[in-house]
ZARO-422338 format. One record per residue (C-alpha): residue number from 1; x, y, z. Coordinates in steps of 0.5 Angstrom, whole numbers, padded with zeros to 4 digits. Each point is the difference from the previous one (the first is absolute). Example, Ala and Ser with C-alpha at 12.3 -4.5 7.8 and 13.67 -1.06 7.14 Angstrom:
2
   i    xx    yy    zz
   1  0025 -0009  0016
   2  0002  0007 -0002
END
This chain:
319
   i    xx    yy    zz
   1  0251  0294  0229
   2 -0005  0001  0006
   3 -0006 -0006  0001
   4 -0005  0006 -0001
   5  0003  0001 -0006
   6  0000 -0007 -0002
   7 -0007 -0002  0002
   8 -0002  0006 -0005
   9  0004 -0002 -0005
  10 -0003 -0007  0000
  11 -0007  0002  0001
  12  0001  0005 -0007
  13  0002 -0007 -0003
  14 -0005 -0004  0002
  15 -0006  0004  0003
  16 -0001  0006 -0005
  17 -0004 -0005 -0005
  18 -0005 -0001  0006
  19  0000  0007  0002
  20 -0004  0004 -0005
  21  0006  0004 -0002
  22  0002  0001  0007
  23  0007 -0001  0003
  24 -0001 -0004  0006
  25  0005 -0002  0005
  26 -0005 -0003  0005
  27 -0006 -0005 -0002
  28 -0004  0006  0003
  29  0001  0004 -0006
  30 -0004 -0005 -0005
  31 -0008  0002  0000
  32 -0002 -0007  0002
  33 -0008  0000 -0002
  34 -0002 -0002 -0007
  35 -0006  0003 -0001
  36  0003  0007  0003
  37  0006 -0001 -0006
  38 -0005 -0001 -0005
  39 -0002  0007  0000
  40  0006  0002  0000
  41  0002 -0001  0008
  42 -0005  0007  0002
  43 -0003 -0004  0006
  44  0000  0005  0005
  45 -0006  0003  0001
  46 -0004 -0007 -0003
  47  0001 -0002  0007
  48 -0005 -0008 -0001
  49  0001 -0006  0001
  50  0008 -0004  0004
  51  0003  0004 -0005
  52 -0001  0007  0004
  53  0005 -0003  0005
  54  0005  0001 -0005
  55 -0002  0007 -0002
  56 -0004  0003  0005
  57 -0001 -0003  0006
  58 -0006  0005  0002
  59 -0004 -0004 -0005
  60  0000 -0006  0005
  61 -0006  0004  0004
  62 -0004 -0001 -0006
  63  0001 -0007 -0001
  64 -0007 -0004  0002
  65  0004 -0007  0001
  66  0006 -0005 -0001
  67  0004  0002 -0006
  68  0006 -0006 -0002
  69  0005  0004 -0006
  70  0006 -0004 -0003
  71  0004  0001 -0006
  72  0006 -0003 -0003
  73  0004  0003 -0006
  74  0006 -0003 -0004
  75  0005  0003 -0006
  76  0006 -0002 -0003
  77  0001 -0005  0005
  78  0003  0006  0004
  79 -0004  0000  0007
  80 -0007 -0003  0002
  81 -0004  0005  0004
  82 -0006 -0002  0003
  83 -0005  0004  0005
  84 -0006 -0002  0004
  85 -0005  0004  0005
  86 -0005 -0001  0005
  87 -0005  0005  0001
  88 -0004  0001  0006
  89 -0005  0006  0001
  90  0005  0005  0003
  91  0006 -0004  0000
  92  0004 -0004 -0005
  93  0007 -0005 -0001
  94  0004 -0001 -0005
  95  0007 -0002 -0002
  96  0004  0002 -0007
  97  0006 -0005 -0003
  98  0005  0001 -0005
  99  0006 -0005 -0001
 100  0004  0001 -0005
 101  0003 -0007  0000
 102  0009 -0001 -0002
 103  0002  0006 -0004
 104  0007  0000 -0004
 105  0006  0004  0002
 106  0004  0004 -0004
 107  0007  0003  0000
 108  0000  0008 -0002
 109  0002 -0002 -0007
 110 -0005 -0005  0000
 111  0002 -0007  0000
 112 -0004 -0005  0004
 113  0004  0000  0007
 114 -0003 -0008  0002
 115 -0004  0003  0005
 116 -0008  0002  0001
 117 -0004  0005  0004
 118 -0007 -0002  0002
 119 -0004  0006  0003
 120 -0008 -0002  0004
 121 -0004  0006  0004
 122 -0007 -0002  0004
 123 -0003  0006  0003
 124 -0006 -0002  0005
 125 -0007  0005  0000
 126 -0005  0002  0005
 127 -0004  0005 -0001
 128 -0007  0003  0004
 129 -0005  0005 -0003
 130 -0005  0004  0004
 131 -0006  0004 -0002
 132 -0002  0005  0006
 133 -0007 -0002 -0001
 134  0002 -0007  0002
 135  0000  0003  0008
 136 -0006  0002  0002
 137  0003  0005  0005
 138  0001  0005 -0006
 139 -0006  0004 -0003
 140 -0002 -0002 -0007
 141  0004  0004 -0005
 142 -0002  0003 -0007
 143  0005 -0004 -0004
 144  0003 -0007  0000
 145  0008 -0001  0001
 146  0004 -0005  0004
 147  0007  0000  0001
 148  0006 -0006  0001
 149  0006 -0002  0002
 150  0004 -0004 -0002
 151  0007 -0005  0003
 152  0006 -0004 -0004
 153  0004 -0003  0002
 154  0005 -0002 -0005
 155  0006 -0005 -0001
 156  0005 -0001 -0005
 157  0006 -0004 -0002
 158  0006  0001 -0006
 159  0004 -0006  0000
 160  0002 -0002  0007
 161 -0002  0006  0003
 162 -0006  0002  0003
 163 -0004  0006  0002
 164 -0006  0003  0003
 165 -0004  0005  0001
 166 -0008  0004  0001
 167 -0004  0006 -0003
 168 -0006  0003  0003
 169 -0005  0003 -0005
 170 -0006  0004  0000
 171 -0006  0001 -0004
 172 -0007  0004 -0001
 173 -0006 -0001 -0005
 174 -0006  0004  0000
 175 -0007 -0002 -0005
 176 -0004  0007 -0004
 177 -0007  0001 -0001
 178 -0001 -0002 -0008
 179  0000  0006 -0004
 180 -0002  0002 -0007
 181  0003  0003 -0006
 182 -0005  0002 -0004
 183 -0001 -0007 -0003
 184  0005 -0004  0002
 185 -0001 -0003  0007
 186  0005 -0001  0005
 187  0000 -0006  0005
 188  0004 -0004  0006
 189  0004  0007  0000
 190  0006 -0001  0005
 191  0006  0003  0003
 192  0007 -0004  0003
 193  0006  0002  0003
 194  0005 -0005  0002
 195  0006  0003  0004
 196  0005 -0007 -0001
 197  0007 -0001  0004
 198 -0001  0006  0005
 199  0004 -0003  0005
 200  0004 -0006 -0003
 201  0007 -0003 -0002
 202  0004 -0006 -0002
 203  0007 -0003  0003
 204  0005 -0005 -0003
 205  0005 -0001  0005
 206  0002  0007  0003
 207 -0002  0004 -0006
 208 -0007  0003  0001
 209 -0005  0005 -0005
 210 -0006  0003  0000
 211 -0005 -0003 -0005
 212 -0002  0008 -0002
 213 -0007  0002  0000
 214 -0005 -0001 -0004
 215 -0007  0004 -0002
 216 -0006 -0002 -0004
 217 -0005  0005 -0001
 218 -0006 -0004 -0005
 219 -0008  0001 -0003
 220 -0004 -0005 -0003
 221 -0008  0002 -0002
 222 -0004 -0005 -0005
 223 -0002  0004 -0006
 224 -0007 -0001 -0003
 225 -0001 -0006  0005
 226  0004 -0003 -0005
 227  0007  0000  0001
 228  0005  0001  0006
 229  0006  0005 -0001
 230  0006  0000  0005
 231  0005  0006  0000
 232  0006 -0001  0005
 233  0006  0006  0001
 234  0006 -0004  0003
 235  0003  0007  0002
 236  0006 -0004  0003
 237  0003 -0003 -0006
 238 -0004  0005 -0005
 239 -0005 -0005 -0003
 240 -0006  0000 -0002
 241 -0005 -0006 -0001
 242 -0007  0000 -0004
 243 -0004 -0006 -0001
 244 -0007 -0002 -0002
 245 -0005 -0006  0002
 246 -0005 -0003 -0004
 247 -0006 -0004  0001
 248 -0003 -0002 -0006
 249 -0004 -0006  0004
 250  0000  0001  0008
 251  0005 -0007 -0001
 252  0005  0003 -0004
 253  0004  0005  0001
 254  0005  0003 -0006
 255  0006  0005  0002
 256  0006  0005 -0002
 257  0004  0004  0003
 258  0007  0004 -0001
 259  0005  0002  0006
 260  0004  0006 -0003
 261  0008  0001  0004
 262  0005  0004 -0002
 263  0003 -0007 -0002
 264 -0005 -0001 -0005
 265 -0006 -0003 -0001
 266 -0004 -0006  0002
 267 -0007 -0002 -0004
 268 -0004 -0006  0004
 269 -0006 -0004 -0002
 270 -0005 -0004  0005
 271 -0006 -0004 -0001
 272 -0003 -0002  0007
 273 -0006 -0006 -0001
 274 -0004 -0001  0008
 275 -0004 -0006  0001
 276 -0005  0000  0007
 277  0006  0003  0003
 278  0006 -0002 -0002
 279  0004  0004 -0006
 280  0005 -0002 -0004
 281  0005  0006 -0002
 282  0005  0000 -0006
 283  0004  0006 -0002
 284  0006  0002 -0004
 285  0005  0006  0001
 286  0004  0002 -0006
 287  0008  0002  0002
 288  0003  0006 -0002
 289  0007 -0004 -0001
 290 -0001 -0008  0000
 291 -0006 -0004 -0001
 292 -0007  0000  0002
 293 -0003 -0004  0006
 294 -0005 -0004  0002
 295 -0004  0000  0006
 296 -0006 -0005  0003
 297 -0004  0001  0008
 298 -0005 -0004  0003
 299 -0005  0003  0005
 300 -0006 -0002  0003
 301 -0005  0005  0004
 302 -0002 -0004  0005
 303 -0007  0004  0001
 304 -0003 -0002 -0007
 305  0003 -0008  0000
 306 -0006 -0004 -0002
 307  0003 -0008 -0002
 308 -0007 -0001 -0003
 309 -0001  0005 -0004
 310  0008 -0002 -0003
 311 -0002 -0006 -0002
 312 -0006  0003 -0004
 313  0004  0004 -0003
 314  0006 -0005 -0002
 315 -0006 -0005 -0002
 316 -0003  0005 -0005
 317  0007  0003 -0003
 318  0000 -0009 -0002
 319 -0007  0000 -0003
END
């Protein structure tokens, strides 16, 4: 059995509950937002907050200031996995983390061998994203677009073995005029692409493999000023992701979502709670074979931290 294999074998077992249906055999295959996964993992043209560096690094030329995003996930006691991102305007870091911990051996007629496996992946982020009116030496175009690009480095290990290795990704994102159907109004109309792993491979020890390309094409509009609706076409791996976002006060925000792959189908649900800019994100994705997981992030805009107004607030959630 190849350490290619085994890895994938291994990342079946312990990533597949987090991975939104996926099949993942790296820590880069995990959607790593929250509020992204609330509405079903379509996020590619929503390009706001740090968690455009994950998706689309084009949105980092909209950011007005410093965005901090962490996130933490843990199900069947089979694997932590844990994000974090600092965005600035035009650039970002971050690092994704997976460990499966010990995993136990088995014979091919399935008796315990004594032995266990454990299987980590960590890939480290940075990302830029540039809008031609940002340089002044351009002439002022008709439309508002940006582009991104975005660098990982990844490492690995299964068991005592280790391995390495990067993929370059690039992105588009491009707003529209609001437009009107007869009495539906549409708003914040957007466009992304993500081109992801155009250039890109893993190694363990002599062996080495292409990472395989991936290709999102998304949408997202708010209907009626009253509800965003998110669409993603992962034509790579043949899934489509739909979600919505609602505010019924402009703190809260409620969410739902599905991914829909040949393997199956994913439901997820979120809620969002932002106070004097730090938002709190949980959200829930159903699995196709295994149990459903849980997800939690921390994020704080740095532009709309205000420590006073805070300290109203809680004070009057006491009263």
């Amino acid at each position: 059995m190849t350490k290619r294999t085994l890895a994938a074998i291994v990342a079946v077992l312990a990533l597949a509950p987090l991975a939104s249906g996926q099949i993942a055999a790296t820590v880069l295959d995990i959607d790593p937002g929250v509020r992204a996964l609330g509405v079903g993992g379509a996020a590619v043209s929503l390009a706001e907050g740090a968690e455009t560096l994950y998706y689309n690094p084009a949105g980092l030329a909209r950011l007005s200031g410093i965005s901090l995003t962490s996130s933490y996930a843990s199900h069947l006691g089979l694997g932590n996995y844990g994000a974090l991102g600092l965005a600035f305007k035009n650039w970002g870091i971050g690092v994704l983390n997976f460990g499966s911990g010990d995993i136990g051996g088995y014979d091919d007629e399935g008796n315990p061998t004594g032995t266990t496996l454990s299987y980590g992946s960590t890939a480290f982020l940075m990302a830029f994203g540039l809008s031609p009116s940002q340089l002044p030496f351009l002439p002022a175009l008709p439309f508002d677009f940006s582009v991104g690009m975005r660098f990982k480095y990844l490492t690995g290990n299964i068991g005592e073995t280790g391995g390495s290795g990067f993929a370059v990704d690039l992105s588009y994102w491009m707003a529209f005029p609001d437009m009107r159907f007869g009495p539906i109004a549409l708003s914040d109309l957007s466009l992304g692409v993500a081109a992801n792993e155009l250039l890109g491979s893993i190694s363990f020890g002599a062996e080495s493999e292409s990472l395989g390309m991936g290709l999102v094409v998304g949408a997202s509009a708010r209907v009626a000023g009253a509800v965003l609706v998110a669409l993603d076409l992962d034509l790579a791996r043949q899934g489509v992701r739909l979600g919505a976002e609602y505010q019924p006060i402009p703190a809260l925000a409620v969410r739902a979502g599905i991914l829909a792959r040949p393997v199956g189908m994913t439901v997820t649900l979120g809620l969002g709670m932002s106070i004097e800019g730090i938002q709190i994100d949980y959200a829930f994705a159903s699995h196709p074979f295994l149990g459903g997981s849980h997800r939690i992030s921390l994020a704080i805009d740095f532009t709309g931290f205000d420590l006073a107004a805070i300290g109203r607030n809680l004070r009057n959630l006491i009263r």
